[in-house]
TORDREN-130403 format. One record per residue: residue in three letters; x negated, y negated, z negated of N, C-alpha, C, O in turn. Coordinates in steps of 0.2 Angstrom, whole numbers, always signed. Layout:
<sites>
{ALA, {X, Y, Z}, {X, Y, Z}, {X, Y, Z}, {X, Y, Z}},
...
</sites>
This chain:
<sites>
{UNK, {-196, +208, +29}, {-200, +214, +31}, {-207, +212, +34}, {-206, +207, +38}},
{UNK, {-213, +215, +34}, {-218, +213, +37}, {-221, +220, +40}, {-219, +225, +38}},
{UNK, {-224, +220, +44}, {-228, +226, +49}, {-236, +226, +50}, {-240, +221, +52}},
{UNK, {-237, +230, +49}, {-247, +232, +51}, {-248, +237, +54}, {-244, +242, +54}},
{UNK, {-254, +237, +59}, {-254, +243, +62}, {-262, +242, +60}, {-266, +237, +60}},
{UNK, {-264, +250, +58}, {-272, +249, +56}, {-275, +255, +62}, {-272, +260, +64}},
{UNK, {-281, +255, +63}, {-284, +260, +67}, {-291, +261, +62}, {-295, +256, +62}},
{UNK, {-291, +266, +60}, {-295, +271, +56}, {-299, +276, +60}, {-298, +280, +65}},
{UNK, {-307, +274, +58}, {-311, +276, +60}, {-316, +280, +55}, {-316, +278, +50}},
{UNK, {-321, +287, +57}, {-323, +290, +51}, {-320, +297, +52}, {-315, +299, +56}},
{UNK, {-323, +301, +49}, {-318, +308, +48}, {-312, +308, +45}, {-312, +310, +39}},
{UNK, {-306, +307, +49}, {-303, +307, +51}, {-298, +311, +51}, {-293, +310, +48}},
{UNK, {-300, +314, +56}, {-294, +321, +62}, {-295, +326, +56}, {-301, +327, +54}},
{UNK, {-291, +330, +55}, {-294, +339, +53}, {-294, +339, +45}, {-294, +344, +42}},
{UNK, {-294, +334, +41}, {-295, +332, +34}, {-288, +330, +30}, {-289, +327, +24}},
{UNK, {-281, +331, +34}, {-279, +328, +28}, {-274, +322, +29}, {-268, +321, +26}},
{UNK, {-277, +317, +35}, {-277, +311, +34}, {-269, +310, +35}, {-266, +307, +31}},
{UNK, {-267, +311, +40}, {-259, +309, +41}, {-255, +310, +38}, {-251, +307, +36}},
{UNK, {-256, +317, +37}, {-251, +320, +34}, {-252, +316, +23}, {-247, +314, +20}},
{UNK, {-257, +315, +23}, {-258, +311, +16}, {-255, +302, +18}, {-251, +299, +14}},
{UNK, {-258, +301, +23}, {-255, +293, +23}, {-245, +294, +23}, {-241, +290, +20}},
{UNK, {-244, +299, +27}, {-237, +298, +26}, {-235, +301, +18}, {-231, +297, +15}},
{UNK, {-237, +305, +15}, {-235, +306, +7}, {-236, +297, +4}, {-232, +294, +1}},
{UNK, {-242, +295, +6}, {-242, +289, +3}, {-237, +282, +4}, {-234, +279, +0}},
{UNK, {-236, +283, +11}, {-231, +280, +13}, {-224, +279, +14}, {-221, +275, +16}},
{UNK, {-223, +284, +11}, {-216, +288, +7}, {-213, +288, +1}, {-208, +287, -1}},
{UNK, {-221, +288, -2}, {-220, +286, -10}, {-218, +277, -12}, {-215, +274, -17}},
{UNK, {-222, +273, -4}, {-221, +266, -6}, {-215, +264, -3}, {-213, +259, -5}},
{UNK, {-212, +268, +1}, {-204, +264, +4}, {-204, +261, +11}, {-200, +259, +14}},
{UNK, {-210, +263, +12}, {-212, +263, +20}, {-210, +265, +26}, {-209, +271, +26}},
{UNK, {-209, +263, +31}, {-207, +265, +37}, {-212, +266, +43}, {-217, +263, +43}},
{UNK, {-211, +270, +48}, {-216, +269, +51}, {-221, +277, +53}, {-218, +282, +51}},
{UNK, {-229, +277, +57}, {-233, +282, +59}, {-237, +281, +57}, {-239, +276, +55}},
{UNK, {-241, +289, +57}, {-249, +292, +58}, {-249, +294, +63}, {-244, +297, +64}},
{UNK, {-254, +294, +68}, {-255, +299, +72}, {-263, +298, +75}, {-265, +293, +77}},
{UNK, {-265, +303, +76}, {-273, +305, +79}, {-273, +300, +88}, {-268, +298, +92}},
{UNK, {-278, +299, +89}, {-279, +295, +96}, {-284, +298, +98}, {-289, +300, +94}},
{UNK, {-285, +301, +106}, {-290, +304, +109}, {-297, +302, +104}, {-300, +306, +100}},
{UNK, {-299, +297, +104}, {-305, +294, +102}, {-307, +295, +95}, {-311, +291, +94}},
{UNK, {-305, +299, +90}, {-306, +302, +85}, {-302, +299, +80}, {-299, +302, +76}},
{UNK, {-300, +293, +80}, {-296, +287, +75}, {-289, +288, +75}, {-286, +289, +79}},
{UNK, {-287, +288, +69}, {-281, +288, +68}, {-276, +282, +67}, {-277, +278, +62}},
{UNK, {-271, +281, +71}, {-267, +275, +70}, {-262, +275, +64}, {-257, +278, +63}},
{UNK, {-263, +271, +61}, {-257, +269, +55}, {-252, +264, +57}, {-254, +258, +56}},
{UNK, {-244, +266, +59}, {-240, +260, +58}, {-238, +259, +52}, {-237, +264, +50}},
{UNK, {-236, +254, +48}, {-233, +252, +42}, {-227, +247, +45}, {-226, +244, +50}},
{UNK, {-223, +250, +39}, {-218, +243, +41}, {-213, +242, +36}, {-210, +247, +35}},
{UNK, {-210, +236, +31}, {-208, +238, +26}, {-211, +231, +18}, {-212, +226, +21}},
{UNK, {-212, +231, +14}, {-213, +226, +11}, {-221, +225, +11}, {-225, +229, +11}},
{UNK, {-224, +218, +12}, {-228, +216, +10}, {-232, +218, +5}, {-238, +219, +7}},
{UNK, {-231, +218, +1}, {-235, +221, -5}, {-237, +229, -5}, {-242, +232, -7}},
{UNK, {-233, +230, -3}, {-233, +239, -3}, {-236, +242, +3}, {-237, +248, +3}},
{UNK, {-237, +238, +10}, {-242, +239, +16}, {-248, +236, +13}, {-253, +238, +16}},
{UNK, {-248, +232, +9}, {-256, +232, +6}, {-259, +237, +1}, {-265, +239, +2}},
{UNK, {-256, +238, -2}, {-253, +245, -6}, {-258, +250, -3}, {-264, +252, -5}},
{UNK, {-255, +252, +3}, {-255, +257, +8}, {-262, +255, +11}, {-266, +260, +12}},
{UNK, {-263, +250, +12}, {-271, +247, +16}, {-277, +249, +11}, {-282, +251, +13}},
{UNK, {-275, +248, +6}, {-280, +251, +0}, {-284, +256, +0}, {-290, +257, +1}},
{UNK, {-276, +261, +0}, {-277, +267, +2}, {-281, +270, +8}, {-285, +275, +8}},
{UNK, {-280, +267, +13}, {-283, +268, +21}, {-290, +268, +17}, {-293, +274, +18}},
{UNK, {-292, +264, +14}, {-301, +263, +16}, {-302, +269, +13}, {-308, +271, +15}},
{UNK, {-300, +274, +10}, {-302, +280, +7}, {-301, +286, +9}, {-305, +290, +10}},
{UNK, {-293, +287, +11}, {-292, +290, +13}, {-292, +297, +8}, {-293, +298, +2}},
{UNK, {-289, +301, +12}, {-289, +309, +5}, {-297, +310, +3}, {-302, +307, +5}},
{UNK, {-296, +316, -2}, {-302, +318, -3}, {-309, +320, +2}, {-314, +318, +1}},
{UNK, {-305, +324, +8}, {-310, +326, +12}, {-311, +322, +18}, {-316, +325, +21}},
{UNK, {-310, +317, +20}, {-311, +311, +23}, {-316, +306, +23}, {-319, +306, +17}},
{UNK, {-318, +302, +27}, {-324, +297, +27}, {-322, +294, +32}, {-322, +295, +38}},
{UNK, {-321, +288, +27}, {-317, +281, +33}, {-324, +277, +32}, {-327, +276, +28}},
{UNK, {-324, +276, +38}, {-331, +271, +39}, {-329, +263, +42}, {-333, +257, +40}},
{UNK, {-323, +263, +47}, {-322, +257, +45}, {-314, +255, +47}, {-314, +256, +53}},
{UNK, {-309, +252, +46}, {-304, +251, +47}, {-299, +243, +49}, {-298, +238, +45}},
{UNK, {-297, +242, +57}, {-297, +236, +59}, {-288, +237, +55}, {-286, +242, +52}},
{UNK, {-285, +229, +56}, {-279, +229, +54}, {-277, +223, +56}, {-280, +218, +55}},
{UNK, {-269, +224, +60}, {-266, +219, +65}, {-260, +219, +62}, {-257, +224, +61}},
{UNK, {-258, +211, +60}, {-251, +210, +57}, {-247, +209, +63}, {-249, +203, +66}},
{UNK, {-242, +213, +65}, {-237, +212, +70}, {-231, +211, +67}, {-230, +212, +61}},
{UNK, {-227, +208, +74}, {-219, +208, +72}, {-218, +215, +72}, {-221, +219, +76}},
{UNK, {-212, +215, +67}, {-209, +222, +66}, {-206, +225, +70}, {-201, +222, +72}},
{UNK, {-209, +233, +74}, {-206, +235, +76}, {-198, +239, +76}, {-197, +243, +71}},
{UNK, {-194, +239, +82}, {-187, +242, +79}, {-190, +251, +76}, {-190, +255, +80}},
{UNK, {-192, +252, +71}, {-194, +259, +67}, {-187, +263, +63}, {-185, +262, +57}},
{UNK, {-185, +269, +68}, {-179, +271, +64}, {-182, +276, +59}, {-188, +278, +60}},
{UNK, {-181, +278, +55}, {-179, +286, +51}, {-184, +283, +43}, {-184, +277, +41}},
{UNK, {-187, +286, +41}, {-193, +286, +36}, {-200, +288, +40}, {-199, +287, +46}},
{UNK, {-206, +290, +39}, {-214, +288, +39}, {-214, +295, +44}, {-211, +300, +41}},
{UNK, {-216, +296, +48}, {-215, +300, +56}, {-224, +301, +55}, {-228, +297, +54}},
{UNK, {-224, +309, +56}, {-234, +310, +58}, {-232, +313, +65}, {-228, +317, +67}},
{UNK, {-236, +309, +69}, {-234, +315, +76}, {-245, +315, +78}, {-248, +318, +83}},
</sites>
């Protein structure tokens, strides 16, 4: 199993975004979060195969339709204990 945590910058909040990264994230076998951070930026945890958090990172740069990712960092951590399926809080 490997883990990413990405923080997403750009519009953001209000378009879509979480709630689409977890359909995406759901669809790839993913574990893990979205959620909004005071500072406009949305965090993504992944966690789950290799291949399929790149998958997912892909995706990040784009984001849904109404969205504008301008720039997104990405931190490969040890796997957090992540219980259930892909959580938006």
């Amino acid at each position: 199993m490997a883990a990413a945590r990405f923080l997403v910058r750009g519009k953001v909040q209000g378009v879509f975004f979480r709630a689409s990264a977890r359909e995406q994230a759901l669809t790839l076998g993913l574990r893990g979060y979205a959620k909004n951070l005071l500072d406009g930026r949305v965090e993504v945890l992944a966690v789950g195969d290799a291949d399929r958090i790149e998958t997912l990172a892909q995706w990040l740069r784009h984001g849904p339709p109404m969205a504008q990712v301008y720039a997104i960092e990405r931190s490969d951590i040890d796997e957090p204990a992540i219980a259930g399926d892909f959580q938006v809080s």
